[in-house]
LONU-751871 format. One record per residue: x, y, z of N, C-alpha, C in turn; residue in one letter. Coordinates in nm, 2 decimals, always signed. Layout:
<nodes>
   n.c1   n.c2   n.c3  ca.c1  ca.c2  ca.c3   c.c1   c.c2   c.c3 resn
      X      Y      Z      X      Y      Z      X      Y      Z    A
...
</nodes>
This chain:
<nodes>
   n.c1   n.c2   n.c3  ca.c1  ca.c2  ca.c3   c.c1   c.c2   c.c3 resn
  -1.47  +2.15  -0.75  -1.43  +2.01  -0.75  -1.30  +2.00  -0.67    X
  -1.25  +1.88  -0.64  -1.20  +1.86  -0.54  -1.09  +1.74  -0.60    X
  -0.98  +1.73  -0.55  -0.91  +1.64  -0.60  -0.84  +1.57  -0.49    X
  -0.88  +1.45  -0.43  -0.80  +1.42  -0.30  -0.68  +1.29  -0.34    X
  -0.59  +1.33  -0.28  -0.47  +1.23  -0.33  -0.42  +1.17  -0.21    X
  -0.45  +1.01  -0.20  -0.39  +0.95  -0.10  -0.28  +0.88  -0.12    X
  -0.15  +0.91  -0.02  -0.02  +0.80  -0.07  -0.02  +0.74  +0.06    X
  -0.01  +0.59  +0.01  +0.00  +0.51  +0.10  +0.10  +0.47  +0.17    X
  +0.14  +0.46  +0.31  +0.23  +0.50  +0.39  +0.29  +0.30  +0.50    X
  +0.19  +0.23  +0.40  +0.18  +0.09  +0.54  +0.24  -0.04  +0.39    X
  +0.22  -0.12  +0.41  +0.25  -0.20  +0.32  +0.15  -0.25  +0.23    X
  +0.14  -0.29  +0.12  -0.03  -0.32  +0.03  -0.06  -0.45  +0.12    X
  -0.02  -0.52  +0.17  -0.09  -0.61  +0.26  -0.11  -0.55  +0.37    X
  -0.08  -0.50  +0.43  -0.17  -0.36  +0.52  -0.31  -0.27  +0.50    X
  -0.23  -0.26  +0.35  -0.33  -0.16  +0.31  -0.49  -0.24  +0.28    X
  -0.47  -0.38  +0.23  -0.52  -0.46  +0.15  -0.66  -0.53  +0.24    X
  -0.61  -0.56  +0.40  -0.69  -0.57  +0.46  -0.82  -0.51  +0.50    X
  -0.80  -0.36  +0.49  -0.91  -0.24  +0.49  -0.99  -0.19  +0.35    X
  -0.92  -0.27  +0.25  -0.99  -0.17  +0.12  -1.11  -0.24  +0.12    X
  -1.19  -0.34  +0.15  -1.32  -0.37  +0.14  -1.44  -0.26  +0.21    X
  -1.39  -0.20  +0.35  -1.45  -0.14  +0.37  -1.39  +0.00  +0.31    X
  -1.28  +0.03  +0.25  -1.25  +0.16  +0.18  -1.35  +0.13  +0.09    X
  -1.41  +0.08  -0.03  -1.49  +0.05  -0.13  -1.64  +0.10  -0.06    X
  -1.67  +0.00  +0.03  -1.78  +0.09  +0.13  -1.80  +0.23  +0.16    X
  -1.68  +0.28  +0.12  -1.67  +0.41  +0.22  -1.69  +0.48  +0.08    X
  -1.62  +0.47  +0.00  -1.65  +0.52  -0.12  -1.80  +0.50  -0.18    X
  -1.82  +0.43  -0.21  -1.99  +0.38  -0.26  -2.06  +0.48  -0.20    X
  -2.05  +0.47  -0.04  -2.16  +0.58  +0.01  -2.17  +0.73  -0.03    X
  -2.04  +0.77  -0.09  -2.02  +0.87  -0.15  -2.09  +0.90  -0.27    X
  -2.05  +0.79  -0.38  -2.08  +0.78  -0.51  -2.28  +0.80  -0.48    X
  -2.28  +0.73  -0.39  -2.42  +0.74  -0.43  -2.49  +0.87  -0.36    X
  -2.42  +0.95  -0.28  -2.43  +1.09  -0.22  -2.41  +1.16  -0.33    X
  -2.40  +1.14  -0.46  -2.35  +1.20  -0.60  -2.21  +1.32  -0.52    X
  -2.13  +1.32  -0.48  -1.99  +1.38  -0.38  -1.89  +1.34  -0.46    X
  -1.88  +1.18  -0.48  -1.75  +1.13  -0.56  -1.79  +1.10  -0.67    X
  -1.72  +1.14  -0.76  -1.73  +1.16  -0.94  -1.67  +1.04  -1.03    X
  -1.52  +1.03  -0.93  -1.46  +0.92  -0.99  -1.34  +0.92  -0.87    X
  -1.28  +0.75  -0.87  -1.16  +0.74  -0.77  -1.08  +0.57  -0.84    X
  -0.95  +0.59  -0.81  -0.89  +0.51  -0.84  -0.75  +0.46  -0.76    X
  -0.66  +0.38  -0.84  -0.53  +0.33  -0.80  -0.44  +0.43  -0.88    X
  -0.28  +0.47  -0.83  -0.22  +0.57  -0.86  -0.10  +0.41  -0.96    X
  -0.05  +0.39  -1.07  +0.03  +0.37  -1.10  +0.13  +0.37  -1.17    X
  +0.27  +0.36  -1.04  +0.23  +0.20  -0.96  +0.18  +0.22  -0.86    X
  +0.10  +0.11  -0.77  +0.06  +0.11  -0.64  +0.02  +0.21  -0.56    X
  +0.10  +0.32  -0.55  +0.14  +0.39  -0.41  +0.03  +0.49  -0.34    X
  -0.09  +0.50  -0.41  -0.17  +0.57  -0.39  -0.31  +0.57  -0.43    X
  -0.35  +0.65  -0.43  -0.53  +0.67  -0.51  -0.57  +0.80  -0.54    X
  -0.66  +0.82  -0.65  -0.74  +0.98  -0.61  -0.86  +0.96  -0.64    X
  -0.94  +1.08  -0.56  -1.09  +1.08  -0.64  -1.12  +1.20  -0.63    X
  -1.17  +1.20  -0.65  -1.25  +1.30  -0.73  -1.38  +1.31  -0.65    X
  -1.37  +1.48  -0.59  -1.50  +1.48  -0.50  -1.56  +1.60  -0.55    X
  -1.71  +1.65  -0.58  -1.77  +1.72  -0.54  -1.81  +1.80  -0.39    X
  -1.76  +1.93  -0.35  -1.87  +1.94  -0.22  -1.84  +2.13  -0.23    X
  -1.92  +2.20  -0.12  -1.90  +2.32  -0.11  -1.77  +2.35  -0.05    X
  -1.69  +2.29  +0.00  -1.58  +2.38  +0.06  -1.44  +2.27  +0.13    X
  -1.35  +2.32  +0.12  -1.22  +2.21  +0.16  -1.26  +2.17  +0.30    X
  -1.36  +2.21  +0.41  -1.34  +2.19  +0.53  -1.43  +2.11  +0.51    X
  -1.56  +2.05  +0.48  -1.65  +1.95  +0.42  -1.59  +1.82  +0.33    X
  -1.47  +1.84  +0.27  -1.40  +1.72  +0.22  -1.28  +1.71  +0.35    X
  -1.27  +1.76  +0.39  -1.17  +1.71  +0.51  -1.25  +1.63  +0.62    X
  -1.40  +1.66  +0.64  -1.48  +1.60  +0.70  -1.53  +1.41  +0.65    X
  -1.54  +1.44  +0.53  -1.52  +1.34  +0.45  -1.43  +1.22  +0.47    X
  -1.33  +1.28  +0.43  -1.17  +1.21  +0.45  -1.18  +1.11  +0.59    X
  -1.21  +1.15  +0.68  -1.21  +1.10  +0.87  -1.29  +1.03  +0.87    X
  -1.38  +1.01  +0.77  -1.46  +0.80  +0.77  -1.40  +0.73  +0.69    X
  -1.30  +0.77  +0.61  -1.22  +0.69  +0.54  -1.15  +0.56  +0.63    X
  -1.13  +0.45  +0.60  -1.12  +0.40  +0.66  -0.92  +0.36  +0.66    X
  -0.87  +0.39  +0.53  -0.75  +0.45  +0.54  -0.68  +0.52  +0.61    X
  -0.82  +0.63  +0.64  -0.74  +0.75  +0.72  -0.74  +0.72  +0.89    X
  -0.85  +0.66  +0.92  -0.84  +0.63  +1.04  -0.77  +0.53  +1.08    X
  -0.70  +0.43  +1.00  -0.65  +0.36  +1.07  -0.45  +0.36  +1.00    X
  -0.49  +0.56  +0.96  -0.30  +0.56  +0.92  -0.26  +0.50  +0.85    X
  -0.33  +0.48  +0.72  -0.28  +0.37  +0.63  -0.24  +0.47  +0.51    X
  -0.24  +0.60  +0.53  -0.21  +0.67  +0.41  -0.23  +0.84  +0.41    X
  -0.16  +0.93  +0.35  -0.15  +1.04  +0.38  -0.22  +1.12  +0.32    X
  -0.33  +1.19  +0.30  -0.41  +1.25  +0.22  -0.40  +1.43  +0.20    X
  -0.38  +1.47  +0.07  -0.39  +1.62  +0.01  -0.51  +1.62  -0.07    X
  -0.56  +1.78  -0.05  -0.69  +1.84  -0.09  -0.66  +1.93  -0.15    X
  -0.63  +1.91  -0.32  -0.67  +2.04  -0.41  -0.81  +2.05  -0.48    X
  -0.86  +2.17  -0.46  -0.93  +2.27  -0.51  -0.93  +2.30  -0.65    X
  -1.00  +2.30  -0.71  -0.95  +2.33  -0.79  -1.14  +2.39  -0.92    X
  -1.10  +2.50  -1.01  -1.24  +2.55  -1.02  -1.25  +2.53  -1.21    X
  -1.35  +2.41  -1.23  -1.39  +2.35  -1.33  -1.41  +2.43  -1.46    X
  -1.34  +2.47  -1.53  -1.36  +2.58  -1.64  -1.37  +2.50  -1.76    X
  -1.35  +2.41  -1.80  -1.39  +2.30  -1.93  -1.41  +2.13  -1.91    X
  -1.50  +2.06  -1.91  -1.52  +1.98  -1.90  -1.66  +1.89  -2.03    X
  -1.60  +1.79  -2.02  -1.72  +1.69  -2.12  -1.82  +1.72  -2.13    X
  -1.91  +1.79  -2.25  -2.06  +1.84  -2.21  -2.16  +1.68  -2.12    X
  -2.10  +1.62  -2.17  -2.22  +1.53  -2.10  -2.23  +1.53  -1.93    X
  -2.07  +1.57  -1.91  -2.13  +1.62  -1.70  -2.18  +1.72  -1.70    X
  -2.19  +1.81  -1.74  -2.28  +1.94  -1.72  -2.38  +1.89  -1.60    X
  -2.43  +1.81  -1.62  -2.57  +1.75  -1.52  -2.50  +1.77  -1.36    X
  -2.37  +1.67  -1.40  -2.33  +1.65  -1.27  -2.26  +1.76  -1.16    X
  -2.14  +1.79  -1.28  -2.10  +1.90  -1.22  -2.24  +2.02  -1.22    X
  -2.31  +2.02  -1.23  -2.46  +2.14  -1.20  -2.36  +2.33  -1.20    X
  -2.35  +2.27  -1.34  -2.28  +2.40  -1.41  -2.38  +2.51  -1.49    X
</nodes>
């Protein structure tokens, strides 16, 4: 799993104009079963979600339809990180 942390670098009225299609960008995810969960950092300044995929070079591929990222609205990090306890009920998801 994957943990991507975006801080946002423009102003929330900056940022504010693009999140409809950030929601877009996400959804297509959610429904690629890839993003698990994603949110607002508070206060404000950021987001994470939470991705499934095989390898950090495939979530960095990811990241570049973001619509954040392409238009510089925020700085994004990729931890790794390897699932050793979790809610039985993801079992499914995480395909543990």
């Amino acid at each position: 799993m994957f943990i991507i942390d975006l801080n946002y670098i423009v102003p929330l009225e900056e940022l504010d104009e693009h999140m409809a299609d950030h929601v877009k960008y996400l959804r297509k995810y959610y429904k690629k079963n890839i993003f698990v969960a994603s949110g607002r950092k508070v206060p404000r300044s950021g987001g994470i979600i939470l991705a499934l995929a095989d390898s950090k070079e495939a979530v960095e591929q990811l990241i570049k339809e973001d619509p954040f990222y392409k238009h510089n609205l925020a700085q994004f990090s990729i931890t790794h990180f390897l699932t050793s306890q979790y809610h039985p009920e993801l079992k499914n998801l995480l395909d543990i």
